[in-house]
py3Dmol code that shows the C-alpha trace and the ligand (Angstrom):
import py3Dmol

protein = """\
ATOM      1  CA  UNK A   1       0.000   0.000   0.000  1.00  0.00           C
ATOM      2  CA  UNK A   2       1.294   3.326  -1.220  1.00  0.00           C
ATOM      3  CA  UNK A   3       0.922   5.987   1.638  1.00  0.00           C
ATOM      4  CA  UNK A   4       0.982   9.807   0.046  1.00  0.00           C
ATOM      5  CA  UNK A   5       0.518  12.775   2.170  1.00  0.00           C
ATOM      6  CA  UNK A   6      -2.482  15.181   1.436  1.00  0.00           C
ATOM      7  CA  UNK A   7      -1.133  18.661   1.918  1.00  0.00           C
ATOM      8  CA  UNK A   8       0.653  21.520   0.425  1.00  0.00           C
ATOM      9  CA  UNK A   9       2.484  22.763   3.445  1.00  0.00           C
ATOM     10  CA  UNK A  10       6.297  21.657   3.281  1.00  0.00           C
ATOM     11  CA  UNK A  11       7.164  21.012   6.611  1.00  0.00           C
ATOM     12  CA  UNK A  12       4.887  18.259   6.968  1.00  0.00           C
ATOM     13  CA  UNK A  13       5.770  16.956   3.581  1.00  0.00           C
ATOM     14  CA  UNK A  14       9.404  17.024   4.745  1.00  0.00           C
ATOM     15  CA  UNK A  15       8.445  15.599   8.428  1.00  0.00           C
ATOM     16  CA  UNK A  16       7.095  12.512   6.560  1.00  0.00           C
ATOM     17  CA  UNK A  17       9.618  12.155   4.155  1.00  0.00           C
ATOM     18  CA  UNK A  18      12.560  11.833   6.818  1.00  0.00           C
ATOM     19  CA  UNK A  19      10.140   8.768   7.991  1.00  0.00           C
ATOM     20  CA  UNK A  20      11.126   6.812   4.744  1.00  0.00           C
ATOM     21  CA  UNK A  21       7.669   5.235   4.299  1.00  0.00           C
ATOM     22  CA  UNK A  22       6.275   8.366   2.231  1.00  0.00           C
ATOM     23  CA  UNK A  23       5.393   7.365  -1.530  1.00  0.00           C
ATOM     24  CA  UNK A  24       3.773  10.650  -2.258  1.00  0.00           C
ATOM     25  CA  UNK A  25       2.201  13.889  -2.408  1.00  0.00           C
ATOM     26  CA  UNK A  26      -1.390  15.043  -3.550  1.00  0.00           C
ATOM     27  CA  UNK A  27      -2.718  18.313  -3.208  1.00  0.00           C
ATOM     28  CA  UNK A  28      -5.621  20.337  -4.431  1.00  0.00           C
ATOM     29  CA  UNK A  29      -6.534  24.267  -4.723  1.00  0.00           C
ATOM     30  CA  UNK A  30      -7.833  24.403  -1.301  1.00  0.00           C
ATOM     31  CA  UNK A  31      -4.739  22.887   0.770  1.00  0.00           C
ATOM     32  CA  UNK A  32      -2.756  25.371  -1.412  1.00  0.00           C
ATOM     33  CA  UNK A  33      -4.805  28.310  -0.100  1.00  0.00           C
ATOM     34  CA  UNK A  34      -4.933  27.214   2.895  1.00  0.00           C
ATOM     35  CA  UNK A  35      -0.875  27.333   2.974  1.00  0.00           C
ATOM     36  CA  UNK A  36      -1.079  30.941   1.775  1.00  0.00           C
ATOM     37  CA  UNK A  37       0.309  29.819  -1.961  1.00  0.00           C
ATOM     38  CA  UNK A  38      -1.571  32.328  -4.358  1.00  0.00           C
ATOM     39  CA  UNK A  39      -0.844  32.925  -7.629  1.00  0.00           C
ATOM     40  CA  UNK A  40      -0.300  30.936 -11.062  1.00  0.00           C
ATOM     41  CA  UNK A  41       3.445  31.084 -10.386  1.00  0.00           C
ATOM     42  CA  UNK A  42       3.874  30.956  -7.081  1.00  0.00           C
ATOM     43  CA  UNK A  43       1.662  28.079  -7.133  1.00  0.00           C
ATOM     44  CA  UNK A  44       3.805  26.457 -10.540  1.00  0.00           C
ATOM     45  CA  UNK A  45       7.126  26.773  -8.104  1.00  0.00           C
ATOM     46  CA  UNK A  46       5.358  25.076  -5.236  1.00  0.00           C
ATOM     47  CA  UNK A  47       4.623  22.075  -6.709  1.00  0.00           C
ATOM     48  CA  UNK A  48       8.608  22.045  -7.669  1.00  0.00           C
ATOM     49  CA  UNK A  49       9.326  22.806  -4.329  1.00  0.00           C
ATOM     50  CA  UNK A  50       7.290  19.604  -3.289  1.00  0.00           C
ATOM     51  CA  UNK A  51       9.374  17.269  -5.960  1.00  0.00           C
ATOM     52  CA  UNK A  52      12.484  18.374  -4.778  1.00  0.00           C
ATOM     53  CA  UNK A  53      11.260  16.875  -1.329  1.00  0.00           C
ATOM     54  CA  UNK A  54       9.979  14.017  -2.451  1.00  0.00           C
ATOM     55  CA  UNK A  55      10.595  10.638  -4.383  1.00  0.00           C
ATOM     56  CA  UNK A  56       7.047   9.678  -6.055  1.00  0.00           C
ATOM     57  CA  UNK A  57       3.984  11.306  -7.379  1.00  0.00           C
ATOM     58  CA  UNK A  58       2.847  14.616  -6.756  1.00  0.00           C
ATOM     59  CA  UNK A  59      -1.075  15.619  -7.883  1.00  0.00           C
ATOM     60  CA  UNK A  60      -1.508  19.023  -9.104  1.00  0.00           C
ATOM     61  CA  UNK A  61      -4.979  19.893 -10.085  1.00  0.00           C
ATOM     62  CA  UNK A  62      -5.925  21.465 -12.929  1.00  0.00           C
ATOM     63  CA  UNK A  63      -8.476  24.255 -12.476  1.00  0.00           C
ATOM     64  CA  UNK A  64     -10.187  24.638 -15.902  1.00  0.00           C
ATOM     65  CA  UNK A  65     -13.196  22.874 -16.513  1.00  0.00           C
ATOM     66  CA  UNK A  66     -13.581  23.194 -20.100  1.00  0.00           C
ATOM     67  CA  UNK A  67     -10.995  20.299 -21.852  1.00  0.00           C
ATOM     68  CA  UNK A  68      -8.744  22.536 -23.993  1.00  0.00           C
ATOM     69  CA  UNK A  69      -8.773  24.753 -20.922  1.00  0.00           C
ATOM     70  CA  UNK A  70      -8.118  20.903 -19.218  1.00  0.00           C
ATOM     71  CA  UNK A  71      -5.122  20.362 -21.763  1.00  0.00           C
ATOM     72  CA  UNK A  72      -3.450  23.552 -21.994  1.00  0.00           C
ATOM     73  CA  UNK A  73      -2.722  23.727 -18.193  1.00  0.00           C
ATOM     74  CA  UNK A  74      -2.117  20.136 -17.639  1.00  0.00           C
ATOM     75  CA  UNK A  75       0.812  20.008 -20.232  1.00  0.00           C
ATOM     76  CA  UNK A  76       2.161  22.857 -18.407  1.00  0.00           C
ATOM     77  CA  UNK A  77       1.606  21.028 -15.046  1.00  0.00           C
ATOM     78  CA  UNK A  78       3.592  17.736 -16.945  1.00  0.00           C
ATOM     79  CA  UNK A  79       5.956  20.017 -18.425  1.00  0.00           C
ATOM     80  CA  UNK A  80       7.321  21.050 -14.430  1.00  0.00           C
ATOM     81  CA  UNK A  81       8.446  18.121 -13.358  1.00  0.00           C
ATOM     82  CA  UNK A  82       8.652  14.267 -14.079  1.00  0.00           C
ATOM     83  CA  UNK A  83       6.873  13.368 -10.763  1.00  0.00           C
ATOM     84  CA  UNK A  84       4.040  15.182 -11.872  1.00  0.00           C
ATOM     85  CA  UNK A  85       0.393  13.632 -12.001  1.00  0.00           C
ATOM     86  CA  UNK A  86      -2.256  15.746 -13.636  1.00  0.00           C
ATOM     87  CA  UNK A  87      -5.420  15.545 -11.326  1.00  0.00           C
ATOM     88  CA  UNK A  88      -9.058  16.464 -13.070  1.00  0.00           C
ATOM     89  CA  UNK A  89     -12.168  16.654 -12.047  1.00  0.00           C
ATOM     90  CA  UNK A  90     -14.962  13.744 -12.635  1.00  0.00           C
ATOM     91  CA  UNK A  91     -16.757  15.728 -15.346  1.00  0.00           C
ATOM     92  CA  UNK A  92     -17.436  15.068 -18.603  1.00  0.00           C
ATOM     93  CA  UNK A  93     -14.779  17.249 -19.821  1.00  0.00           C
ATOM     94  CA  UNK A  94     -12.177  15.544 -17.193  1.00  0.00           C
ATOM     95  CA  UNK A  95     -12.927  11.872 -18.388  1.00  0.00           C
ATOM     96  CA  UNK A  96     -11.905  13.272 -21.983  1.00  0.00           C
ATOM     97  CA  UNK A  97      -8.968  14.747 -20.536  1.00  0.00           C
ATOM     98  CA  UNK A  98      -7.925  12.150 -18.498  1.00  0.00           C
ATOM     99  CA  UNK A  99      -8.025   9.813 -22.018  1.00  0.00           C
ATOM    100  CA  UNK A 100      -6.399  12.448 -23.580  1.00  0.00           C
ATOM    101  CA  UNK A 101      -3.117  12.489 -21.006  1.00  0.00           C
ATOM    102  CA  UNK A 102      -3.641   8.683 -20.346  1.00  0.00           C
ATOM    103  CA  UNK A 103      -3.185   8.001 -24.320  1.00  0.00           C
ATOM    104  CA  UNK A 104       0.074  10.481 -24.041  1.00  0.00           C
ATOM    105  CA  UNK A 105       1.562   8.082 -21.613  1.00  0.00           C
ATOM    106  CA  UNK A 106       1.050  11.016 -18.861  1.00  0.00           C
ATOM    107  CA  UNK A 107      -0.049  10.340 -15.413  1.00  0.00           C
ATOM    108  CA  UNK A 108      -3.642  11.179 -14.694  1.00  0.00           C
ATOM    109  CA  UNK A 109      -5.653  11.298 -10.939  1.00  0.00           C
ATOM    110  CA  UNK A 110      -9.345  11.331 -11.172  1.00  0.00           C
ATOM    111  CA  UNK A 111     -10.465  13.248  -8.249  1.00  0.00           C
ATOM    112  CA  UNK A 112     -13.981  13.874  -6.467  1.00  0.00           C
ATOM    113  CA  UNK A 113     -15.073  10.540  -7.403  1.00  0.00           C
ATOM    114  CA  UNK A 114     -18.021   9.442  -4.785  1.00  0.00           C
ATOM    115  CA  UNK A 115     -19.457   6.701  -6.699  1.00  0.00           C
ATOM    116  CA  UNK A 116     -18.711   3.173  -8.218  1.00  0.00           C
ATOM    117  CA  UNK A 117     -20.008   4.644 -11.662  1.00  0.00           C
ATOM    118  CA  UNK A 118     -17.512   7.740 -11.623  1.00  0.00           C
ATOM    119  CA  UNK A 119     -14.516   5.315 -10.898  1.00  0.00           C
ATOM    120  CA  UNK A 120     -15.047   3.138 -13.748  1.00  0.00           C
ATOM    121  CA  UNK A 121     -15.313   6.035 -16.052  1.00  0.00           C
ATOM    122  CA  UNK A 122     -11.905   7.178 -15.075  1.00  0.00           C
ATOM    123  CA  UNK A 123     -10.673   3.297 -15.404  1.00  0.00           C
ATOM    124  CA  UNK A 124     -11.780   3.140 -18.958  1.00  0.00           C
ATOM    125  CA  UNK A 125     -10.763   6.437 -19.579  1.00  0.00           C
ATOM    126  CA  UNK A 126      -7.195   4.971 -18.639  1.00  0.00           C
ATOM    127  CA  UNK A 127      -6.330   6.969 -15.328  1.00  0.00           C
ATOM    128  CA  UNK A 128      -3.390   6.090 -13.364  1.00  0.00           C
ATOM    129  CA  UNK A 129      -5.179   6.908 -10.266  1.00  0.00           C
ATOM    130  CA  UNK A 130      -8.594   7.153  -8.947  1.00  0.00           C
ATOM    131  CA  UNK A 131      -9.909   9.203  -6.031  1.00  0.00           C
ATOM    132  CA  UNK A 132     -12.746   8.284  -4.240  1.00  0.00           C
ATOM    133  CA  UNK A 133     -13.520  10.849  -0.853  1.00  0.00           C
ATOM    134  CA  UNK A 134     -14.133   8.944   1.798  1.00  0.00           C
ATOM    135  CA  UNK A 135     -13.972  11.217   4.988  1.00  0.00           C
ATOM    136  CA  UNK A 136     -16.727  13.466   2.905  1.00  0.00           C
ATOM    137  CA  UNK A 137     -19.230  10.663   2.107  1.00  0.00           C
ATOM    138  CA  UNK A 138     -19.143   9.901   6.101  1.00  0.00           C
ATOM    139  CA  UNK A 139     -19.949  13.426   6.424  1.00  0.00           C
ATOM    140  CA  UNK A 140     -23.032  12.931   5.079  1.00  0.00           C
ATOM    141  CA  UNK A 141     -23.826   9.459   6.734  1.00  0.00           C
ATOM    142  CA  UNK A 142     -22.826   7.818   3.787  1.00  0.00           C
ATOM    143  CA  UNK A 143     -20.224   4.513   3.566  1.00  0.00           C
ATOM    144  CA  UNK A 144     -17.161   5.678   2.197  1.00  0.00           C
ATOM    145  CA  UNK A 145     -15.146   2.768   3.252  1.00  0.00           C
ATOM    146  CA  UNK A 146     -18.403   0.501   1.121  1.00  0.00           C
ATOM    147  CA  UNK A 147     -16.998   2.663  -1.795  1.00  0.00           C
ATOM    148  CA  UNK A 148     -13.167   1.420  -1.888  1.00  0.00           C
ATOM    149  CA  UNK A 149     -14.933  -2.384  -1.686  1.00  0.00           C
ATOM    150  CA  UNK A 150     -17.018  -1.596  -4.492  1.00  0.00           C
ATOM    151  CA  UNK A 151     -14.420  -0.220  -6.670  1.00  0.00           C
ATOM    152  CA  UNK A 152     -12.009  -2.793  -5.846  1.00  0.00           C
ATOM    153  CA  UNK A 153     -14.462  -5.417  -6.671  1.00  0.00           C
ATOM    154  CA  UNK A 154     -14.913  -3.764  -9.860  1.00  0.00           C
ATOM    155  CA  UNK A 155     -11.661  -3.297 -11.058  1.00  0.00           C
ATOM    156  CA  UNK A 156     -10.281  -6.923 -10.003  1.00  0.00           C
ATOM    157  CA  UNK A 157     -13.428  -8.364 -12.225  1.00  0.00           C
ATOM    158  CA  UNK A 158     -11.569  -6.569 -15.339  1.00  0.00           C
ATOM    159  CA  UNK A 159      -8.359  -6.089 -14.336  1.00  0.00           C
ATOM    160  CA  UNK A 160      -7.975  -2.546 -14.456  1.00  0.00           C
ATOM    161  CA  UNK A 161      -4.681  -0.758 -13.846  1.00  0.00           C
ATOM    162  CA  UNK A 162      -5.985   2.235 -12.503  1.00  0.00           C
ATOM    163  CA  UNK A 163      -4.867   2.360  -8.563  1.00  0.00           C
ATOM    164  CA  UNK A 164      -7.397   2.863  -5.933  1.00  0.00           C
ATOM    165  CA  UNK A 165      -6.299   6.618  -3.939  1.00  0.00           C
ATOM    166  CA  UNK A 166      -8.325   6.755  -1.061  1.00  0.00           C
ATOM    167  CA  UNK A 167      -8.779  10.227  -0.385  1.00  0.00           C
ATOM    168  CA  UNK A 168     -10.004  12.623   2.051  1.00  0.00           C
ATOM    169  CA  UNK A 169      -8.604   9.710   4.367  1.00  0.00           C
ATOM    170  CA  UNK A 170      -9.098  11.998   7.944  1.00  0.00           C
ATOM    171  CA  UNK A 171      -7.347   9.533  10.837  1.00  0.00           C
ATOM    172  CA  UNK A 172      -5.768   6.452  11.388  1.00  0.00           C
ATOM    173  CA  UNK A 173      -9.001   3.607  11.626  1.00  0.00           C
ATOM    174  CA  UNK A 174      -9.493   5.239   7.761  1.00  0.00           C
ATOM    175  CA  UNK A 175      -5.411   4.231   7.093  1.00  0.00           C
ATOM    176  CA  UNK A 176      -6.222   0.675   8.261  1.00  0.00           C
ATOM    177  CA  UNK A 177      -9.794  -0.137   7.120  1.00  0.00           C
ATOM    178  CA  UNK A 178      -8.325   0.552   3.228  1.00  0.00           C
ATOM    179  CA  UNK A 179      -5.396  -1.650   3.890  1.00  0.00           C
ATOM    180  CA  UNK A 180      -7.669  -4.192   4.627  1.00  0.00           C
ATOM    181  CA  UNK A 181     -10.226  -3.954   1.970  1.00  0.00           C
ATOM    182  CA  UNK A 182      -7.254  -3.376  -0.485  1.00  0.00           C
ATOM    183  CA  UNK A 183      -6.796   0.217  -1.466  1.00  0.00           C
ATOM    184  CA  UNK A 184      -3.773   0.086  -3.231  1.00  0.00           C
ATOM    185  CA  UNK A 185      -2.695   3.831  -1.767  1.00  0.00           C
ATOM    186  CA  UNK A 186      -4.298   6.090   0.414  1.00  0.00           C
ATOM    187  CA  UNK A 187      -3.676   9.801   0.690  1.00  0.00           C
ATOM    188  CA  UNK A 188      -4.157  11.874   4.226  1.00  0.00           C
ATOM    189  CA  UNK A 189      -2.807  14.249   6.480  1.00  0.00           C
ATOM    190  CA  UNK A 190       0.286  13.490   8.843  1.00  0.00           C
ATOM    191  CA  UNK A 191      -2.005  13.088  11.596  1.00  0.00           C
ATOM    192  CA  UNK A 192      -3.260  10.211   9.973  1.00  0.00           C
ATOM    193  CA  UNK A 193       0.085   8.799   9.122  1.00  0.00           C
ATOM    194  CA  UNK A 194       2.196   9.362  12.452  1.00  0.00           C
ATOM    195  CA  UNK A 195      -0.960   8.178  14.364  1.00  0.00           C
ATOM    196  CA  UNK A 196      -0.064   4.389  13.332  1.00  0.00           C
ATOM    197  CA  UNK A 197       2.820   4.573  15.832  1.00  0.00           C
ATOM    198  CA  UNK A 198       0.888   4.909  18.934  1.00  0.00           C
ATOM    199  CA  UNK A 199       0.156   2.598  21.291  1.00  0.00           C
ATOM    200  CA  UNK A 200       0.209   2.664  24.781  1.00  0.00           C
ATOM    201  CA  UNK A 201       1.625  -0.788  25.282  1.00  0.00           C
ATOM    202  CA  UNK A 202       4.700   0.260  23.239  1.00  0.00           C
ATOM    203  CA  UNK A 203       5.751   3.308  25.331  1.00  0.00           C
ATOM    204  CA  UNK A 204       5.347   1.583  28.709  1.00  0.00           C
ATOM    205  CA  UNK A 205       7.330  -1.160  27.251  1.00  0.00           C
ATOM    206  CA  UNK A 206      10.208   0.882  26.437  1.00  0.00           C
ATOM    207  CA  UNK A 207       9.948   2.747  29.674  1.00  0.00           C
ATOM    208  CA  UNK A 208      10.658  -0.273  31.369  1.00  0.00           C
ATOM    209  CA  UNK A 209      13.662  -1.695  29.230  1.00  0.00           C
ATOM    210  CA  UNK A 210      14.766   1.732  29.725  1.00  0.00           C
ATOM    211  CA  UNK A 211      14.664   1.275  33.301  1.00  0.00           C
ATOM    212  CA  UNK A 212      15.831  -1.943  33.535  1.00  0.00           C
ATOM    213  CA  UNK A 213      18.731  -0.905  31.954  1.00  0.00           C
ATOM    214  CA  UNK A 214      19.518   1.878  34.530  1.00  0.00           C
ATOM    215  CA  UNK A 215      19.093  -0.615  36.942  1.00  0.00           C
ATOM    216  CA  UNK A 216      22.203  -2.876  36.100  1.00  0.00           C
ATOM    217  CA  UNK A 217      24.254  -0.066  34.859  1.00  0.00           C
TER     218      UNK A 217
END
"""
ligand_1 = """\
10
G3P
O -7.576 14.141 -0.976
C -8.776 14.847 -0.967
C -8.801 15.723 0.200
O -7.906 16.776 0.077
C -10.119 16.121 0.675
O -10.030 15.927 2.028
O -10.623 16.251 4.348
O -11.117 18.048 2.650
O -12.418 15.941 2.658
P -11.101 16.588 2.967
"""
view = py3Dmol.view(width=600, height=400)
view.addModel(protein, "pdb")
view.setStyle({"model": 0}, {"cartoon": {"style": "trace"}})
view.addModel(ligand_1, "xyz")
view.setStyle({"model": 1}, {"stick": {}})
view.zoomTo()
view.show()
Protein backbone atom coordinates (compact mmCIF):
# COMPACT_ATOMS: atom_id res chain seq x y z
CA UNK A 1 0.00 0.00 0.00
CA UNK A 2 1.29 3.33 -1.22
CA UNK A 3 0.92 5.99 1.64
CA UNK A 4 0.98 9.81 0.05
CA UNK A 5 0.52 12.78 2.17
CA UNK A 6 -2.48 15.18 1.44
CA UNK A 7 -1.13 18.66 1.92
CA UNK A 8 0.65 21.52 0.43
CA UNK A 9 2.48 22.76 3.44
CA UNK A 10 6.30 21.66 3.28
CA UNK A 11 7.16 21.01 6.61
CA UNK A 12 4.89 18.26 6.97
CA UNK A 13 5.77 16.96 3.58
CA UNK A 14 9.40 17.02 4.75
CA UNK A 15 8.44 15.60 8.43
CA UNK A 16 7.09 12.51 6.56
CA UNK A 17 9.62 12.16 4.16
CA UNK A 18 12.56 11.83 6.82
CA UNK A 19 10.14 8.77 7.99
CA UNK A 20 11.13 6.81 4.74
CA UNK A 21 7.67 5.24 4.30
CA UNK A 22 6.27 8.37 2.23
CA UNK A 23 5.39 7.36 -1.53
CA UNK A 24 3.77 10.65 -2.26
CA UNK A 25 2.20 13.89 -2.41
CA UNK A 26 -1.39 15.04 -3.55
CA UNK A 27 -2.72 18.31 -3.21
CA UNK A 28 -5.62 20.34 -4.43
CA UNK A 29 -6.53 24.27 -4.72
CA UNK A 30 -7.83 24.40 -1.30
CA UNK A 31 -4.74 22.89 0.77
CA UNK A 32 -2.76 25.37 -1.41
CA UNK A 33 -4.81 28.31 -0.10
CA UNK A 34 -4.93 27.21 2.89
CA UNK A 35 -0.87 27.33 2.97
CA UNK A 36 -1.08 30.94 1.78
CA UNK A 37 0.31 29.82 -1.96
CA UNK A 38 -1.57 32.33 -4.36
CA UNK A 39 -0.84 32.92 -7.63
CA UNK A 40 -0.30 30.94 -11.06
CA UNK A 41 3.44 31.08 -10.39
CA UNK A 42 3.87 30.96 -7.08
CA UNK A 43 1.66 28.08 -7.13
CA UNK A 44 3.81 26.46 -10.54
CA UNK A 45 7.13 26.77 -8.10
CA UNK A 46 5.36 25.08 -5.24
CA UNK A 47 4.62 22.08 -6.71
CA UNK A 48 8.61 22.04 -7.67
CA UNK A 49 9.33 22.81 -4.33
CA UNK A 50 7.29 19.60 -3.29
CA UNK A 51 9.37 17.27 -5.96
CA UNK A 52 12.48 18.37 -4.78
CA UNK A 53 11.26 16.87 -1.33
CA UNK A 54 9.98 14.02 -2.45
CA UNK A 55 10.60 10.64 -4.38
CA UNK A 56 7.05 9.68 -6.05
CA UNK A 57 3.98 11.31 -7.38
CA UNK A 58 2.85 14.62 -6.76
CA UNK A 59 -1.08 15.62 -7.88
CA UNK A 60 -1.51 19.02 -9.10
CA UNK A 61 -4.98 19.89 -10.09
CA UNK A 62 -5.93 21.46 -12.93
CA UNK A 63 -8.48 24.26 -12.48
CA UNK A 64 -10.19 24.64 -15.90
CA UNK A 65 -13.20 22.87 -16.51
CA UNK A 66 -13.58 23.19 -20.10
CA UNK A 67 -11.00 20.30 -21.85
CA UNK A 68 -8.74 22.54 -23.99
CA UNK A 69 -8.77 24.75 -20.92
CA UNK A 70 -8.12 20.90 -19.22
CA UNK A 71 -5.12 20.36 -21.76
CA UNK A 72 -3.45 23.55 -21.99
CA UNK A 73 -2.72 23.73 -18.19
CA UNK A 74 -2.12 20.14 -17.64
CA UNK A 75 0.81 20.01 -20.23
CA UNK A 76 2.16 22.86 -18.41
CA UNK A 77 1.61 21.03 -15.05
CA UNK A 78 3.59 17.74 -16.94
CA UNK A 79 5.96 20.02 -18.43
CA UNK A 80 7.32 21.05 -14.43
CA UNK A 81 8.45 18.12 -13.36
CA UNK A 82 8.65 14.27 -14.08
CA UNK A 83 6.87 13.37 -10.76
CA UNK A 84 4.04 15.18 -11.87
CA UNK A 85 0.39 13.63 -12.00
CA UNK A 86 -2.26 15.75 -13.64
CA UNK A 87 -5.42 15.54 -11.33
CA UNK A 88 -9.06 16.46 -13.07
CA UNK A 89 -12.17 16.65 -12.05
CA UNK A 90 -14.96 13.74 -12.64
CA UNK A 91 -16.76 15.73 -15.35
CA UNK A 92 -17.44 15.07 -18.60
CA UNK A 93 -14.78 17.25 -19.82
CA UNK A 94 -12.18 15.54 -17.19
CA UNK A 95 -12.93 11.87 -18.39
CA UNK A 96 -11.90 13.27 -21.98
CA UNK A 97 -8.97 14.75 -20.54
CA UNK A 98 -7.93 12.15 -18.50
CA UNK A 99 -8.03 9.81 -22.02
CA UNK A 100 -6.40 12.45 -23.58
CA UNK A 101 -3.12 12.49 -21.01
CA UNK A 102 -3.64 8.68 -20.35
CA UNK A 103 -3.18 8.00 -24.32
CA UNK A 104 0.07 10.48 -24.04
CA UNK A 105 1.56 8.08 -21.61
CA UNK A 106 1.05 11.02 -18.86
CA UNK A 107 -0.05 10.34 -15.41
CA UNK A 108 -3.64 11.18 -14.69
CA UNK A 109 -5.65 11.30 -10.94
CA UNK A 110 -9.34 11.33 -11.17
CA UNK A 111 -10.47 13.25 -8.25
CA UNK A 112 -13.98 13.87 -6.47
CA UNK A 113 -15.07 10.54 -7.40
CA UNK A 114 -18.02 9.44 -4.78
CA UNK A 115 -19.46 6.70 -6.70
CA UNK A 116 -18.71 3.17 -8.22
CA UNK A 117 -20.01 4.64 -11.66
CA UNK A 118 -17.51 7.74 -11.62
CA UNK A 119 -14.52 5.32 -10.90
CA UNK A 120 -15.05 3.14 -13.75
CA UNK A 121 -15.31 6.04 -16.05
CA UNK A 122 -11.90 7.18 -15.07
CA UNK A 123 -10.67 3.30 -15.40
CA UNK A 124 -11.78 3.14 -18.96
CA UNK A 125 -10.76 6.44 -19.58
CA UNK A 126 -7.20 4.97 -18.64
CA UNK A 127 -6.33 6.97 -15.33
CA UNK A 128 -3.39 6.09 -13.36
CA UNK A 129 -5.18 6.91 -10.27
CA UNK A 130 -8.59 7.15 -8.95
CA UNK A 131 -9.91 9.20 -6.03
CA UNK A 132 -12.75 8.28 -4.24
CA UNK A 133 -13.52 10.85 -0.85
CA UNK A 134 -14.13 8.94 1.80
CA UNK A 135 -13.97 11.22 4.99
CA UNK A 136 -16.73 13.47 2.90
CA UNK A 137 -19.23 10.66 2.11
CA UNK A 138 -19.14 9.90 6.10
CA UNK A 139 -19.95 13.43 6.42
CA UNK A 140 -23.03 12.93 5.08
CA UNK A 141 -23.83 9.46 6.73
CA UNK A 142 -22.83 7.82 3.79
CA UNK A 143 -20.22 4.51 3.57
CA UNK A 144 -17.16 5.68 2.20
CA UNK A 145 -15.15 2.77 3.25
CA UNK A 146 -18.40 0.50 1.12
CA UNK A 147 -17.00 2.66 -1.80
CA UNK A 148 -13.17 1.42 -1.89
CA UNK A 149 -14.93 -2.38 -1.69
CA UNK A 150 -17.02 -1.60 -4.49
CA UNK A 151 -14.42 -0.22 -6.67
CA UNK A 152 -12.01 -2.79 -5.85
CA UNK A 153 -14.46 -5.42 -6.67
CA UNK A 154 -14.91 -3.76 -9.86
CA UNK A 155 -11.66 -3.30 -11.06
CA UNK A 156 -10.28 -6.92 -10.00
CA UNK A 157 -13.43 -8.36 -12.23
CA UNK A 158 -11.57 -6.57 -15.34
CA UNK A 159 -8.36 -6.09 -14.34
CA UNK A 160 -7.97 -2.55 -14.46
CA UNK A 161 -4.68 -0.76 -13.85
CA UNK A 162 -5.98 2.24 -12.50
CA UNK A 163 -4.87 2.36 -8.56
CA UNK A 164 -7.40 2.86 -5.93
CA UNK A 165 -6.30 6.62 -3.94
CA UNK A 166 -8.32 6.76 -1.06
CA UNK A 167 -8.78 10.23 -0.39
CA UNK A 168 -10.00 12.62 2.05
CA UNK A 169 -8.60 9.71 4.37
CA UNK A 170 -9.10 12.00 7.94
CA UNK A 171 -7.35 9.53 10.84
CA UNK A 172 -5.77 6.45 11.39
CA UNK A 173 -9.00 3.61 11.63
CA UNK A 174 -9.49 5.24 7.76
CA UNK A 175 -5.41 4.23 7.09
CA UNK A 176 -6.22 0.67 8.26
CA UNK A 177 -9.79 -0.14 7.12
CA UNK A 178 -8.33 0.55 3.23
CA UNK A 179 -5.40 -1.65 3.89
CA UNK A 180 -7.67 -4.19 4.63
CA UNK A 181 -10.23 -3.95 1.97
CA UNK A 182 -7.25 -3.38 -0.49
CA UNK A 183 -6.80 0.22 -1.47
CA UNK A 184 -3.77 0.09 -3.23
CA UNK A 185 -2.70 3.83 -1.77
CA UNK A 186 -4.30 6.09 0.41
CA UNK A 187 -3.68 9.80 0.69
CA UNK A 188 -4.16 11.87 4.23
CA UNK A 189 -2.81 14.25 6.48
CA UNK A 190 0.29 13.49 8.84
CA UNK A 191 -2.00 13.09 11.60
CA UNK A 192 -3.26 10.21 9.97
CA UNK A 193 0.08 8.80 9.12
CA UNK A 194 2.20 9.36 12.45
CA UNK A 195 -0.96 8.18 14.36
CA UNK A 196 -0.06 4.39 13.33
CA UNK A 197 2.82 4.57 15.83
CA UNK A 198 0.89 4.91 18.93
CA UNK A 199 0.16 2.60 21.29
CA UNK A 200 0.21 2.66 24.78
CA UNK A 201 1.62 -0.79 25.28
CA UNK A 202 4.70 0.26 23.24
CA UNK A 203 5.75 3.31 25.33
CA UNK A 204 5.35 1.58 28.71
CA UNK A 205 7.33 -1.16 27.25
CA UNK A 206 10.21 0.88 26.44
CA UNK A 207 9.95 2.75 29.67
CA UNK A 208 10.66 -0.27 31.37
CA UNK A 209 13.66 -1.69 29.23
CA UNK A 210 14.77 1.73 29.72
CA UNK A 211 14.66 1.27 33.30
CA UNK A 212 15.83 -1.94 33.53
CA UNK A 213 18.73 -0.91 31.95
CA UNK A 214 19.52 1.88 34.53
CA UNK A 215 19.09 -0.61 36.94
CA UNK A 216 22.20 -2.88 36.10
CA UNK A 217 24.25 -0.07 34.86
O1 LIG B 1 -7.58 14.14 -0.98
C1 LIG B 1 -8.78 14.85 -0.97
C2 LIG B 1 -8.80 15.72 0.20
O2 LIG B 1 -7.91 16.78 0.08
C3 LIG B 1 -10.12 16.12 0.67
O3 LIG B 1 -10.03 15.93 2.03
O4 LIG B 1 -10.62 16.25 4.35
O5 LIG B 1 -11.12 18.05 2.65
O6 LIG B 1 -12.42 15.94 2.66
P1 LIG B 1 -11.10 16.59 2.97
Amino acid sequence: MKFFIDTANLDQIKEAQSLGILDGVTTNPSLMAKEGITGQENILQHYVDICNIVDGDVSAEVISTDFEGMVREGEALAALHDQIVIKLPMIKDGVKACKYFSSKGIKTNVTLVFSAGQALLAAKAGATYVSPFIGRLDDISTDGLHLISEIRHIYDNYGFDTEILAASVRHTMHVIDCAKIGADVMTGPLSSIVGLLKHPLTDSGLAQFLADYQKGN
